[in-house]
Structure formats: C-alpha cells, structure tokens
C-alpha positions as CSV (number, residue, x, y, z in Angstrom):
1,X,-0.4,-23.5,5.9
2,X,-2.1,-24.3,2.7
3,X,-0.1,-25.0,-0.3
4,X,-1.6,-23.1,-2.7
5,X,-2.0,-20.1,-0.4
6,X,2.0,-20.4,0.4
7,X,2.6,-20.1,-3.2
8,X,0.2,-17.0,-3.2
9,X,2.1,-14.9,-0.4
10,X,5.6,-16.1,-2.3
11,X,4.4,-14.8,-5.4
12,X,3.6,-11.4,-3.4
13,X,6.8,-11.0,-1.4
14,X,8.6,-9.2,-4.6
15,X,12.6,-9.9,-5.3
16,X,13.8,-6.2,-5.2
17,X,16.3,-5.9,-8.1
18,X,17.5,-1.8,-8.0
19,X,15.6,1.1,-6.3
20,X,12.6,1.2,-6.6
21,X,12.7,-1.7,-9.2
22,X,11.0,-5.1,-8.3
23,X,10.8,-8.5,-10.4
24,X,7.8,-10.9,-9.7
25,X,6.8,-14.6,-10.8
26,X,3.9,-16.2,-12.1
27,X,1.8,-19.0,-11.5
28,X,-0.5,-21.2,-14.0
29,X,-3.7,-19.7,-15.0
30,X,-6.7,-21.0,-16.3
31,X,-5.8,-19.6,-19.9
32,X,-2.8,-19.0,-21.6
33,X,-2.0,-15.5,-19.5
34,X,-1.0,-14.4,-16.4
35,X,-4.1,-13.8,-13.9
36,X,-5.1,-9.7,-14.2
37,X,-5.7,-10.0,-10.0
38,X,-1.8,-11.1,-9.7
39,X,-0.5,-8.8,-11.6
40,X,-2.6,-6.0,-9.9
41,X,-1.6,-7.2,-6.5
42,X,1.9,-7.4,-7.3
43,X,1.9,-3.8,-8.7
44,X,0.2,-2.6,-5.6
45,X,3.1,-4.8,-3.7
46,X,5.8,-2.8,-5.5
47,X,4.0,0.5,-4.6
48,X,3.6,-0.5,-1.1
49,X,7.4,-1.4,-0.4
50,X,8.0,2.3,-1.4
51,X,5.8,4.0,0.6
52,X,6.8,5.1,4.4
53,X,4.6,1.9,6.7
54,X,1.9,4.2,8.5
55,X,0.3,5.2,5.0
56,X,-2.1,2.7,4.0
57,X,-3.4,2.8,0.4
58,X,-6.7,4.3,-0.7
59,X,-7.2,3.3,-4.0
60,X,-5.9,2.4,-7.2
61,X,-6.3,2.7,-10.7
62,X,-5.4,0.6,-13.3
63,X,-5.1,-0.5,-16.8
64,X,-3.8,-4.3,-18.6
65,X,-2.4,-3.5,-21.6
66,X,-0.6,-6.6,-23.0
67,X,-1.5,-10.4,-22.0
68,X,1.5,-11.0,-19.4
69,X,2.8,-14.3,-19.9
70,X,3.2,-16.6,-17.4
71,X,6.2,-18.5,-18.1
72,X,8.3,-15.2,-18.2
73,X,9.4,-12.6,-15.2
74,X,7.8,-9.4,-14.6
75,X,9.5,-5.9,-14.1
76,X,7.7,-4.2,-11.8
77,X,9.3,-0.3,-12.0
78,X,7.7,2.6,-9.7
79,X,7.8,6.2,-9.9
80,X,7.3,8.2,-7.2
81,X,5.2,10.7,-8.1
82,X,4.3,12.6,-5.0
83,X,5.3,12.3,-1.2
84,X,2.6,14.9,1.1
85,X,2.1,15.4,4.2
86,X,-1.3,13.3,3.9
87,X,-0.8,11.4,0.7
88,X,1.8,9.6,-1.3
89,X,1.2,9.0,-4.9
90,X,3.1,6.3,-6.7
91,X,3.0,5.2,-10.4
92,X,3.7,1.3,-11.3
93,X,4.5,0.3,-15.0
94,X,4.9,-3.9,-15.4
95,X,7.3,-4.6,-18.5
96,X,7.6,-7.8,-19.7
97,X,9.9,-8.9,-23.0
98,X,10.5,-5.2,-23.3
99,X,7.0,-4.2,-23.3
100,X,4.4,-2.6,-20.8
101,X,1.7,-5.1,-19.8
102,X,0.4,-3.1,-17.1
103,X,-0.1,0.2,-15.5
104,X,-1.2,1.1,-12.3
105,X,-1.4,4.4,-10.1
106,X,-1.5,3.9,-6.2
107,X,-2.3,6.7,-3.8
108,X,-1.7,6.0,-0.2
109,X,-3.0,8.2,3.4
110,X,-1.9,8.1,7.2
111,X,-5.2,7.5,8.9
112,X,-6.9,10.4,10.0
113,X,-10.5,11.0,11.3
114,X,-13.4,12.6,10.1
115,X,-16.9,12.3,8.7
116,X,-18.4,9.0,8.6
117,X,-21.1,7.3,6.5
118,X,-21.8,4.1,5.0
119,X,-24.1,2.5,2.9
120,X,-26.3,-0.5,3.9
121,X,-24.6,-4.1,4.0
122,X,-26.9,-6.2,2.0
123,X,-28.3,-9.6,2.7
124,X,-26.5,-12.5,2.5
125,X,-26.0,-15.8,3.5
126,X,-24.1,-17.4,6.6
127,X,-20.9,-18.4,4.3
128,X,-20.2,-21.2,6.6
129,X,-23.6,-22.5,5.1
130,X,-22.8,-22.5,1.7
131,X,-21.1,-25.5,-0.3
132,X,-17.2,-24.8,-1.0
133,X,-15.5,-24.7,-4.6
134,X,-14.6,-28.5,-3.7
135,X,-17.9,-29.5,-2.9
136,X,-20.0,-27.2,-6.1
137,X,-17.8,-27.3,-9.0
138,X,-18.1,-31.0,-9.7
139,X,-22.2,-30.9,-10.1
140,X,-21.6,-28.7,-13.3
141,X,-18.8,-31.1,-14.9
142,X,-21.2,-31.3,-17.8
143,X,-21.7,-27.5,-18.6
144,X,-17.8,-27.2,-18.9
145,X,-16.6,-27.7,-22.5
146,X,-13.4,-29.5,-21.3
147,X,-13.7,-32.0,-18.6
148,X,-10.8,-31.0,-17.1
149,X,-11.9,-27.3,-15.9
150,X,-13.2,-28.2,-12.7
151,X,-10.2,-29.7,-11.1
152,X,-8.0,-27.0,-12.7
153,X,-10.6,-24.3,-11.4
154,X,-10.5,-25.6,-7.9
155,X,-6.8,-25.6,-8.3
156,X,-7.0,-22.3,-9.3
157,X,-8.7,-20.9,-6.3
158,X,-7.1,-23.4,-3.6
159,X,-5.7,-20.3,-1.7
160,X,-8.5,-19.0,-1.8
161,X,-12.1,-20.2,0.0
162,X,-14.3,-18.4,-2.4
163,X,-18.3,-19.1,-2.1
164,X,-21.0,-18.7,-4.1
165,X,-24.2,-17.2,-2.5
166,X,-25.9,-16.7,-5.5
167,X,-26.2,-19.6,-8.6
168,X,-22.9,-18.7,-10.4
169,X,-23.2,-18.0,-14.8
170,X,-22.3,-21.7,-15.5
171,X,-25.4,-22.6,-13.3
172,X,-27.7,-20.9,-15.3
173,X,-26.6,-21.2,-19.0
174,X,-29.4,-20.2,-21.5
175,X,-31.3,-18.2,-18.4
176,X,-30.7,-14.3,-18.4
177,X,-31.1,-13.2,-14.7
178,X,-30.9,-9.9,-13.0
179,X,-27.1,-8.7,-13.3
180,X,-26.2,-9.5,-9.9
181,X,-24.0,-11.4,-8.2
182,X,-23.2,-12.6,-4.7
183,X,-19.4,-14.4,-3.4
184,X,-18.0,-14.7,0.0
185,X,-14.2,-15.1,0.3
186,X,-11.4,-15.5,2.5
187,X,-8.2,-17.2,2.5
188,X,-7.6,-20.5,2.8
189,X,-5.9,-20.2,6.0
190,X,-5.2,-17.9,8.9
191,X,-2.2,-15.2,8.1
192,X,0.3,-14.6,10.5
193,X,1.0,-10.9,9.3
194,X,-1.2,-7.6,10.5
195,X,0.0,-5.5,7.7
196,X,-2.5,-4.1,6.0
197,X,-0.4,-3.7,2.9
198,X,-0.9,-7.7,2.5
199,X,-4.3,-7.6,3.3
200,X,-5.1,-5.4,0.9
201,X,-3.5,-6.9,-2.5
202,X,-4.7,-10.2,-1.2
203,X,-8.5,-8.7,-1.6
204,X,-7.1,-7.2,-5.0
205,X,-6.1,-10.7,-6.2
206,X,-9.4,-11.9,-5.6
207,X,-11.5,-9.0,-7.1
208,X,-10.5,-10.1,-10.5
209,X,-11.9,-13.5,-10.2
210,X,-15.4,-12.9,-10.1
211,X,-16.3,-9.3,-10.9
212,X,-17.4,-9.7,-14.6
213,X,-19.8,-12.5,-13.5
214,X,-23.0,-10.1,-13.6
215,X,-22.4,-9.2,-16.8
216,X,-23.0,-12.8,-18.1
217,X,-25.8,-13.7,-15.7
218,X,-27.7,-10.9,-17.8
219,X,-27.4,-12.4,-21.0
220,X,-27.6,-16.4,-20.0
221,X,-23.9,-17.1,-20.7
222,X,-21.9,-19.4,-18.8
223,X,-18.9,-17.9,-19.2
224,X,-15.1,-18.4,-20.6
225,X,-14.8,-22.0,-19.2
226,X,-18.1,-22.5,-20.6
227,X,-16.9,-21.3,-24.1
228,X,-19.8,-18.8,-24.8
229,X,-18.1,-15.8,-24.4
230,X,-14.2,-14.7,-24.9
231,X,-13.0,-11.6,-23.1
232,X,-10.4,-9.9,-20.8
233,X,-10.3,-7.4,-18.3
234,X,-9.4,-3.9,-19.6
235,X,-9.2,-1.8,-16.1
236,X,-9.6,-2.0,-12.7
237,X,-10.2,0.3,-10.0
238,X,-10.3,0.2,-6.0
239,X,-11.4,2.4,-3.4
240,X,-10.3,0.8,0.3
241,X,-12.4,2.5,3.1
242,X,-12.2,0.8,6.2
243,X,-9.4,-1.7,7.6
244,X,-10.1,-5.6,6.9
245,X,-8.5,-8.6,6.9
246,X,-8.1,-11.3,3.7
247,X,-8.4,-14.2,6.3
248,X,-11.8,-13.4,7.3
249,X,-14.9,-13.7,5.7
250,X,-15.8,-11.1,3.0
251,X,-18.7,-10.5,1.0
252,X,-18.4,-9.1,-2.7
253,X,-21.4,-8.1,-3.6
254,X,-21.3,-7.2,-7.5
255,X,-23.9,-6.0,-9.8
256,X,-23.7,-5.0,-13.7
257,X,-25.0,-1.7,-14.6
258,X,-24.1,-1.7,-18.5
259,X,-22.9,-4.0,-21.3
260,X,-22.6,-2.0,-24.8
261,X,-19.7,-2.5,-27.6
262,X,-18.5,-5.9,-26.6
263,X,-17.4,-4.6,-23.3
264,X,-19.1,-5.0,-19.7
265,X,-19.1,-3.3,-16.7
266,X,-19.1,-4.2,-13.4
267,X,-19.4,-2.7,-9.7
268,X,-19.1,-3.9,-6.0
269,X,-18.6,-3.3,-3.0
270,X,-16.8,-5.8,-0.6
271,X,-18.0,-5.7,3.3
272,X,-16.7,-7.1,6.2
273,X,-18.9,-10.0,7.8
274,X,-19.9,-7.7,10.6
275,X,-21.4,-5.0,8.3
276,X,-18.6,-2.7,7.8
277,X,-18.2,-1.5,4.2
278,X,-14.4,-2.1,3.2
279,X,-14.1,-1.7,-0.6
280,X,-15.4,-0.3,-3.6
281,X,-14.3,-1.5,-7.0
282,X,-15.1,-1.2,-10.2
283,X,-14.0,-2.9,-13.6
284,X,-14.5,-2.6,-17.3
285,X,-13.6,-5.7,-19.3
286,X,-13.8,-7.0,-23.4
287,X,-17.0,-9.1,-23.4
288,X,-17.5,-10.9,-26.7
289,X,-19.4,-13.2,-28.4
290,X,-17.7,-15.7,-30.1
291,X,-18.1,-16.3,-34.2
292,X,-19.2,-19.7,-34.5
C-alpha cells in the first residue's frame, strides 16, 4: 500500500489511554500547525470507538479553537452524552499542552428506512481524465512564493488522489471567477476495511483541504501557498447521507455563498461517482488580506 496513505490510517487507529480517553499523533503540514481535516477525523475516530458498531454517524459539528501543534500529542477525551434507541450523541474535546484545541459533537443512527430524495448530481468530468497532483502542480511552480511548495504539496496529499476538475485559485491569480469549485478524490490505494466508521473520517480528512477554495476564486487570490491571503478554518460541519467508500472516486462539488468580515464561507456536497449524494458540508474559515 502507499506510503503516505499507511501513515494516514496509523495516524487514525487512536492509542486508547483510559476510558473513553484516546491520544493521537501528527504528521507535517504545510504550515506550522496541525492539519484541521486530521484533527477532525481523529475526533470523529475517538467518538466512533465509543459508540456500539451498527450506528453509523450522521453528522458532526465542529469548532478549532487553538492551532494544534504538530510536534506534540493530542488528548482526544469523549463524553457520552446520550445513548437512544435510535441515536447516540457523543461530545469530543482535543487538549493539547493543557489546553482545548478542538471541539467536536458527533451524533450517530442504526440504519433505518424511510423517505427518500436527493438532489441533482452535477456535471463533471471522467476523473480518470484529468491530470493528477503529480502531473498539475509543477506547471504553476512560478505562482508559488517558495519554490519548494509544490513538492511539499504533493507530499501533502500523497494518500490522497485528489483532482482538479475546475482551474484551481493558484491557476487563476489576479482573475475573480464565479465562487465555484470542482475536485474529485479518492485514496491513494484500495482499503482492505468495510467499516464505514473509516470511510467516513477518511472523507472528513479530505474535506478540509479544499473547501475554502471558492471563496478565493471570487476575489482572484491564489491562495495561502500563494501568499495573498492568510486564514484558518474556524468550524466545520458534516451531514453523511448515504453509505460510500474513501477508495472510490468522489466528487466535492463546493461553491461560496458569502465572504464578509475577513471570514468566508463555504458549501458542498460530496457524491458518489454513480450519482448518489453522500455528504453535505459546510465550513466557515478567517479569510484575510494580508498588510503589505
């Protein structure tokens, strides 16, 4: 299996210290921090260990409240706040150096049927069409104010086959475009797991890495590797409708409804190649202009 996507799954198989008490790792990031998508999926991890196997989560609500840093453990404590006959609720506070970095609320459901309606999967390219991170980063060396971002970005993202079916914010510096955004992702590899508890912090991990990109296609800027904007995400939220698998190809389709007050908003929905609408997510992040 790939590398990069065995470190992924290593970092996601929390060391369980007490009851209920868990203790995760970190891996380099692009900037001095730990990644917001890890520490999500590992707080969705922790939740998930503590919640009987045939409840699947539905959603999640979160909140960073401290940069993490990455060359430091993470506490990963749960409550559990509710156990129904339906739903579990579970509460997930990440300390690090004695502080909360991060707060997340999980609710999970045994499957059940009832009414069913979806929305329209847009259109989208054939992902096996479009160039991979490998192939596209290199052609905008130049934009990138340190030379050194693209192999560090391709690093970044080596678990991860993430493709760009729209011209990402580095590709159009200087242009404002409509505040929309197109990837398709899956990982690297083939898992061997089933469990959907996997499946579905893999697909949180990832829907940090792109989601605040229609925000700066609206306004021309290139982005944080760029240098034209600083920022950080401040919540994150997930709605997971329908089952899916990480290892197959997903589209996150993501627009940007508002910017205002040096934050940005932005919305997707994640579908299944085959049409079926898995996720919802939405995510408010610090957007700023830099003082030159």
């Amino acid at each position: 299996m790939n590398e990069a996507l065995t470190t992924l799954l290593d970092l996601l198989d929390l060391e369980q210290i007490e009851e209920d008490i868990f203790r995760g790792t970190s891996r380099t990031s692009l900037v001095p921090r730990v990644f917001g998508g890890q520490v999500a999926a590992q707080a969705l991890v922790a939740a998930g260990r503590t919640v009987p196997a045939d409840r699947t989560a539905h959603s999640l609500h979160s909140y960073f409240l401290r940069a993490g840093d990455p060359g430091a453990p993470i506490v990963y404590s749960v409550d559990r706040i509710r156990d129904g006959r339906s739903f579990t609720t579970r509460r997930v506070v990440a300390v690090q150096h004695g502080q909360p970095i991060f707060h997340l609320s999980a609710s999970f459901q045994t499957y059940e049927d009832g009414l069913d309606h979806q929305a329209v999967m847009p259109d989208a390219p054939d992902p096996e069409t479009l160039p991979t991170a490998a192939e596209s980063l290199p052609l905008y060396r130049e934009v990138f104010r340190d030379p050194g971002t693209v192999e560090r970005l391709i690093d970044a993202r080596g678990a991860v086959d993430l493709r760009y079916a729209t011209t990402p914010p580095w590709g159009s510096v200087g242009q404002p475009r409509e505040p929309r955004s197109q990837v398709w992702f899956r990982t690297a590899d083939k898992l061997d797991s089933d469990d959907p508890l996997l499946h579905t912090c893999l697909a949180t991990y990832v829907s940090d890495m792109t989601l605040l990109d229609a925000v700066l296609l609206a306004h021309g800027r290139g982005g944080w590797a760029v240098g034209d904007v600083v920022g950080a995400s401040l919540d994150h939220a997930m709605w997971f409708h329908r089952p899916f698998r990480a290892d197959e190809w997903l589209l996150y389709d993501q627009e940007s409804p508002s910017a205002a007050a040096g934050r940005g908003l932005g919305q997707a929905r994640i579908w299944t190649q085959d049409g079926r609408l898995a996720v919802t997510v939405i995510q408010e992040g610090v957007v700023r202009v830099p003082r030159r």
